[in-house]
C-alpha positions as CSV (number, residue, x, y, z in Angstrom):
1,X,14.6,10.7,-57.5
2,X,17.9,11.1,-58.6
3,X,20.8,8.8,-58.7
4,X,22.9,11.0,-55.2
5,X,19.6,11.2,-53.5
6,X,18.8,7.5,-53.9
7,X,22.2,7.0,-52.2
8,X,21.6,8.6,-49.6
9,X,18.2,7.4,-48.9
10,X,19.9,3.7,-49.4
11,X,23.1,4.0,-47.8
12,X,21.1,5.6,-44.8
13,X,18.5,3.1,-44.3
14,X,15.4,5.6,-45.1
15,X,12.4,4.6,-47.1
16,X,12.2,6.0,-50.2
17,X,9.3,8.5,-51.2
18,X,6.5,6.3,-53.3
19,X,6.4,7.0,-56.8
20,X,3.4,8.9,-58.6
21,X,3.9,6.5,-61.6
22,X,2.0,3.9,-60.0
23,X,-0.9,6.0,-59.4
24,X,-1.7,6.8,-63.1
25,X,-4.0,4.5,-65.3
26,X,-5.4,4.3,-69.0
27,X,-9.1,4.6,-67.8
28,X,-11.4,6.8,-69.5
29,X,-13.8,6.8,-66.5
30,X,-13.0,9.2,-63.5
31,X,-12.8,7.8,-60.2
32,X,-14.9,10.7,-58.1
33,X,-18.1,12.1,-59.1
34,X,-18.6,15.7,-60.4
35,X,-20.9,15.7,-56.9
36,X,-17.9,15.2,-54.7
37,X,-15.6,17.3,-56.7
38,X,-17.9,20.1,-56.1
39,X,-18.2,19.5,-52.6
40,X,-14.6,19.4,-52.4
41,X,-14.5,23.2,-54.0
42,X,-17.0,24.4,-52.2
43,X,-15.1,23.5,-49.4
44,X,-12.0,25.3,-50.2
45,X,-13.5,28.6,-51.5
46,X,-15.5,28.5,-48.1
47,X,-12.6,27.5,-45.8
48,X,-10.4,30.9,-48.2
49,X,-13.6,33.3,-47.4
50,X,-13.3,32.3,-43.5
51,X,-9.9,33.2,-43.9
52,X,-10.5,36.2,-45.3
53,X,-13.1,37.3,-43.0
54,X,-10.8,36.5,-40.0
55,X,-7.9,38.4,-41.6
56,X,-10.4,41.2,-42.5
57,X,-11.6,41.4,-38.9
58,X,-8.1,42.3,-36.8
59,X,-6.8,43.9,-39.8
60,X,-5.8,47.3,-38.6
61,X,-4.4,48.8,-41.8
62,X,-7.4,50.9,-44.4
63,X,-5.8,49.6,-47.0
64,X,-5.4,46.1,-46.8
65,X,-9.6,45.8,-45.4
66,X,-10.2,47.3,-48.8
67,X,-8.2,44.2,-50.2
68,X,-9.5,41.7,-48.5
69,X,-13.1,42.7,-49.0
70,X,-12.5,43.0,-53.0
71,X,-10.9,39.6,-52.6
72,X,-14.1,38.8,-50.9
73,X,-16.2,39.8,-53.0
74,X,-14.3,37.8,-56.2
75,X,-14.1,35.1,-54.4
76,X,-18.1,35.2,-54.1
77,X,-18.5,36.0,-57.4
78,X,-16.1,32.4,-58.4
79,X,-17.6,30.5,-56.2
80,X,-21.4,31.6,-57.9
81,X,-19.8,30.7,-61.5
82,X,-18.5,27.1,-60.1
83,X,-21.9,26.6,-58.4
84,X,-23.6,27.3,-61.8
């Protein structure tokens, strides 16, 4: 933060924002398995591919279908490399 927002934060009585520093170590070892890392991907290229779908399906515009089903499709085709 810098030194006029710290003021203000202070002066004002707010709590200040906690710092990433704190949350970075030395270790070597990762803290979540490649299992749950994947799930987590999964997850997100799943929940974008619902999206697109619903966008897709009251889209009323030719050309922007067209987008959203190449989008679609190379979102499929990620989502095969990441589960490979």
């Amino acid at each position: 933060m810098t030194k006029c927002c710290k003021l203000i934060v202070t002066n004002n009585d707010l709590t200040s924002p906690a710092s990433w520093v704190s949350e970075l170590t030395d270790s070597t070892i990762p803290p979540f398995s490649d299992k749950l890392m994947l799930f987590h991907i999964v997850i997100l290229v799943s929940a974008g591919v619902g999206y697109l779908g619903a966008c897709l399906s009251v889209s009323q515009r030719r050309d922007l279908a067209l987008q959203y089903t190449i989008l679609i499709g190379d979102i499929g085709r990620y989502a095969e490399d990441g589960a490979h």
